[in-house]
C-alpha positions in Angstrom: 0.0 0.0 0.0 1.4 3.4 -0.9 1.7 5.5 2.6 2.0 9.2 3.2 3.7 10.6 6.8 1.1 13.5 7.6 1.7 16.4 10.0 0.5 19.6 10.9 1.2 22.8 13.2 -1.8 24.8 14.8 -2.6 28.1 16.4 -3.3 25.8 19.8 -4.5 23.0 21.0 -8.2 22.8 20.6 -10.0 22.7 17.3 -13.7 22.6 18.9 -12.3 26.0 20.5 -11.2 27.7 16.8 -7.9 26.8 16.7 -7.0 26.0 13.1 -4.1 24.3 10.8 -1.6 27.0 9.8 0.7 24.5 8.4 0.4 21.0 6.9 2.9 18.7 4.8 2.8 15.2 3.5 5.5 13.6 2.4 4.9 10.1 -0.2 6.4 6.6 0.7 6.3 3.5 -2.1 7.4 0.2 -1.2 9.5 1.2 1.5 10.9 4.2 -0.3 10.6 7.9 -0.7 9.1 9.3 -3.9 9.7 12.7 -3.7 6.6 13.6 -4.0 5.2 15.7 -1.1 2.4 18.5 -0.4 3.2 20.9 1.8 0.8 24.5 2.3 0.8 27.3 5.0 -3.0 28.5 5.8 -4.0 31.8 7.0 -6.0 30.6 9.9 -8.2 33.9 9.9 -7.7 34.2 13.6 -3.9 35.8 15.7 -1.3 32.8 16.4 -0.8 33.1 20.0 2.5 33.9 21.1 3.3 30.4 23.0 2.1 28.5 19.2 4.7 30.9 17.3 7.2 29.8 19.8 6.3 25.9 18.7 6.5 26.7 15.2 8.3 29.8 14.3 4.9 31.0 12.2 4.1 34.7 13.0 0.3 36.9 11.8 2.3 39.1 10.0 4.1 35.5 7.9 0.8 34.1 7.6 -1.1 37.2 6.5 -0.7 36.3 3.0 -1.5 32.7 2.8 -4.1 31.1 1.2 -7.0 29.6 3.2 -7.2 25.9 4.3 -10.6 25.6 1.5 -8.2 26.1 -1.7 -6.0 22.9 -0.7 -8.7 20.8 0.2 -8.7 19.1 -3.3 -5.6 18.4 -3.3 -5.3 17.5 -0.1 -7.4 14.5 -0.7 -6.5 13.7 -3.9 -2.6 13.4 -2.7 -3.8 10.8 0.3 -6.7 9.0 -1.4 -6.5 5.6 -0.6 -3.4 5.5 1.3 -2.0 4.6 4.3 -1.7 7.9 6.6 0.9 7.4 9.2 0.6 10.3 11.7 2.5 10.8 15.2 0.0 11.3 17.8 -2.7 10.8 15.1 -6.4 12.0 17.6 -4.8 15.4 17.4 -4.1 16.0 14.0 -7.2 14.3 12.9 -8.9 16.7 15.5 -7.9 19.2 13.2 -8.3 18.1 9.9 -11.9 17.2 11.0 -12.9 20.1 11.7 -11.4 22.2 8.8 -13.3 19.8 6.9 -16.4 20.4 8.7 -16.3 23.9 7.7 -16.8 22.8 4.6 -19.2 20.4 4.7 -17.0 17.5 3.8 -16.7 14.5 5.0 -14.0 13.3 8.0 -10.7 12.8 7.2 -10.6 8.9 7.8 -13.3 8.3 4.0 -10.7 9.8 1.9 -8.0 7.1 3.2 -6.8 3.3 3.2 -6.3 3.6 6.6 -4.8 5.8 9.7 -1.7 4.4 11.7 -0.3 6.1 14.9 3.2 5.8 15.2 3.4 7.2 18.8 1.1 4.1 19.2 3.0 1.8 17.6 6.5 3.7 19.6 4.8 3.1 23.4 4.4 -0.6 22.0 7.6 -0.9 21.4 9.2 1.0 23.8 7.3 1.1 26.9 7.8 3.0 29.8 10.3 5.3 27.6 9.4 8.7 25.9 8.1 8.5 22.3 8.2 11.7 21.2 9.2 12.4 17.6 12.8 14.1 19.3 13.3 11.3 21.0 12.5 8.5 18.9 15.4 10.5 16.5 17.6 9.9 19.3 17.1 6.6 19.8 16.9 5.6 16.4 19.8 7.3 15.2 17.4 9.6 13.2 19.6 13.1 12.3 17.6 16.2 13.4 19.9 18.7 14.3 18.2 20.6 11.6 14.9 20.7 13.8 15.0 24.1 15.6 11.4 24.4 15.2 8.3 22.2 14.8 7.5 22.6 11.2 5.0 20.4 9.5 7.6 19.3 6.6 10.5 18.8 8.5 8.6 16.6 10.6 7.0 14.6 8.1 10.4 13.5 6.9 11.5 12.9 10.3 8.4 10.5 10.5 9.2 8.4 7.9 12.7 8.0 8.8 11.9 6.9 12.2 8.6 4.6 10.7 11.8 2.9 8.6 13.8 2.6 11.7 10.9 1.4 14.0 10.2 -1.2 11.1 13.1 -2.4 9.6 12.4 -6.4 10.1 9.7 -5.9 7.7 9.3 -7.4 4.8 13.0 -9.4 4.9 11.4 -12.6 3.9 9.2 -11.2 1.1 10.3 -11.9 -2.7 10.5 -9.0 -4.5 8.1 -8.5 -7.4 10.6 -9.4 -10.6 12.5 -12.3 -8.7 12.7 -15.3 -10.5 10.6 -17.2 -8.0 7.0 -17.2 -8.3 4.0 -18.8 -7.9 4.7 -22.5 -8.2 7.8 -22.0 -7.2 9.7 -24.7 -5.0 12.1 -23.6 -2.0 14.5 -26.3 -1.1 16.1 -25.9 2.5 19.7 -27.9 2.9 19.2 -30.2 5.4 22.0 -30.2 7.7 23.0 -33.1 10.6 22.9 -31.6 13.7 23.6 -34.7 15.8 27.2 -34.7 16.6 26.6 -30.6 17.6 28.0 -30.1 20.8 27.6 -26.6 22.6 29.3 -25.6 25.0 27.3 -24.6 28.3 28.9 -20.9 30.4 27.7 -20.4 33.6 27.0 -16.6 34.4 29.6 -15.2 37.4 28.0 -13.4 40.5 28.4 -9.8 38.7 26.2 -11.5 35.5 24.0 -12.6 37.6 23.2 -9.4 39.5 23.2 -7.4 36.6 20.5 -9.8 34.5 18.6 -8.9 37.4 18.5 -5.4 37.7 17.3 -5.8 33.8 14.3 -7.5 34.8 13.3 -5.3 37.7 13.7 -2.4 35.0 11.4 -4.3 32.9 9.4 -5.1 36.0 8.8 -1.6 36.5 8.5 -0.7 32.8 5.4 -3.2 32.2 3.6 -2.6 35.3 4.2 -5.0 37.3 3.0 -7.1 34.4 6.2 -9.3 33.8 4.9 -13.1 34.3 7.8 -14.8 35.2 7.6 -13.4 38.6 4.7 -15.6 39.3 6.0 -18.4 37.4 8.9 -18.7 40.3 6.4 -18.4 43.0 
C-alpha cells in the first residue's frame, strides 16, 4: 500500500475552541521508499497565532497574512492521500484538526478519503514502553539526524516521520520476494538439510556480577510493564 507521513502545526490546541491548521505537509512513501513527492501549504488561519504557538512553530500573523485559506488545498489534499496509508504521530490530534477544517466545509472526516490511519506514537509506546516516544526522541534513539529541527515545522517533521517509521520497522518485509525475482508462484524452495547430531555446545555459567546485573534488567522491565512481567509468578 502506498503511505504518506502526515503532520500539521496549529494556532493551539483545541480545534472545537477555533484553533486552526496553519501548516500542513505530506511527504509520499512506495514500497518502503521515498518518492519525492510531497504536499506541503501554509493556511492563513483567519484568527492571531498566540504567542506560545509561534514559539512551537516559528509561524508569525504578519508571515501568515498572506497565505491562502485551508478551503483552496482541500482538493488536493485528498486527492494526494486517497486511498493510502496515513501514518501520523499522535494521530487523535491531527485528525482533530483536519476534521474540523473539513467540517467547515461540509466535507466529510478525514478517515473516508483514506486506506487507513496508523499512529506511530502508538505503535513507539508498543515498542518502547515505559520510555518517551516523542518524535525528538525517537530520533535519538533511532539514530534519526535532526539537528536541523529548531522548530516544529509540518515538513521537516513529516520527513522525520518516515525516517523513524523505517527505523521502528526495519524487520519488515525481509522474507518477502521482490516483485521481478525469478521465483513465483509454483515455485519450489529447497532448504539444505543439515546433521545436527554430533553438535556439541558448549554450556557458560553466568559469574556473580552476570547474575546481578540480569537482574537489575528484569526489575527495570518489572517496572516498565507494570508490574505485568509473568515470570515473577512463574517462580512463586
Amino acid at each position: 500500500m502506498r503511505q504518506v507521513f502526515l503532520d500539521t502545526e496549529t494556532t493551539g490546541l483545541s480545534p472545537e475552541s477555533g484553533d486552526r491548521i496553519v501548516e500542513l505537509a505530506c511527504v509520499e512513501m512506495d514500497n518502503r521508499r521515498l518518492t519525492g513527492r510531497h504536499l506541503h501549504c501554509y493556511f492563513n488561519p483567519e484568527r492571531p497565532v498566540p504567542e506560545e504557538a509561534t514559539r512551537v512553530h516559528g509561524l508569525t500573523d504578519a508571515f501568515l497574512a498572506d497565505k491562502p485559506l485551508f478551503a483552496t488545498a482541500v482538493e488536493e489534499l485528498l486527492a494526494f492521500v486517497d486511498g493510502a496509508e496515513v501514518i501520523i504521530h499522535n494521530a487523535p490530534f491531527d485528525l482533530g484538526f483536519l476534521d474540523e477544517e473539513l467540517r467547515r466545509l461540509g466535507r466529510p472526516v478525514f478517515r473516508r478519503a483514506v486506506g487507513r490511519i496508523t499512529d506511530s506514537l502508538v505503535m513507539a509506546r508498543e515498542m518502547f514502553p515505559g520510555k518517551a516516544n516523542s518524535l525528538d526522541a525517537l530520533c535519538r534513539r533511532l539514530e534519526v539526524d535532526n539537528s536541523g529541527r529548531s522548530f516544529h515545522g509540518a515538513l521537516l517533521d513529516a520527513e522525520l516521520l518516515a525516517e523513524v517509521y523505517i527505523n521502528m520497522t526495519r524487520g519488515q518485509g525481509s522474507l518477502v520476494i521482490e516483485a521481478g525475482s525469478e521465483s513465483g508462484p509454483g515455485t519450489t524452495l529447497t532448504l539444505a538439510q543439515i546433521d545436527l547430531s554430533a553438535l556439541s555446545l558448549q554450556t557458560l555459567e553466568p559469574d556473580g556480577q552476570e547474575i546481578l546485573a540480569h537482574d537489575a534488567v528484569l526489575v527495570e522491565l518489572d517496572k516498565a510493564s507494570g508490574g505485568k512481567t509473568l515470570w515473577r509468578s512463574l517462580v512463586a
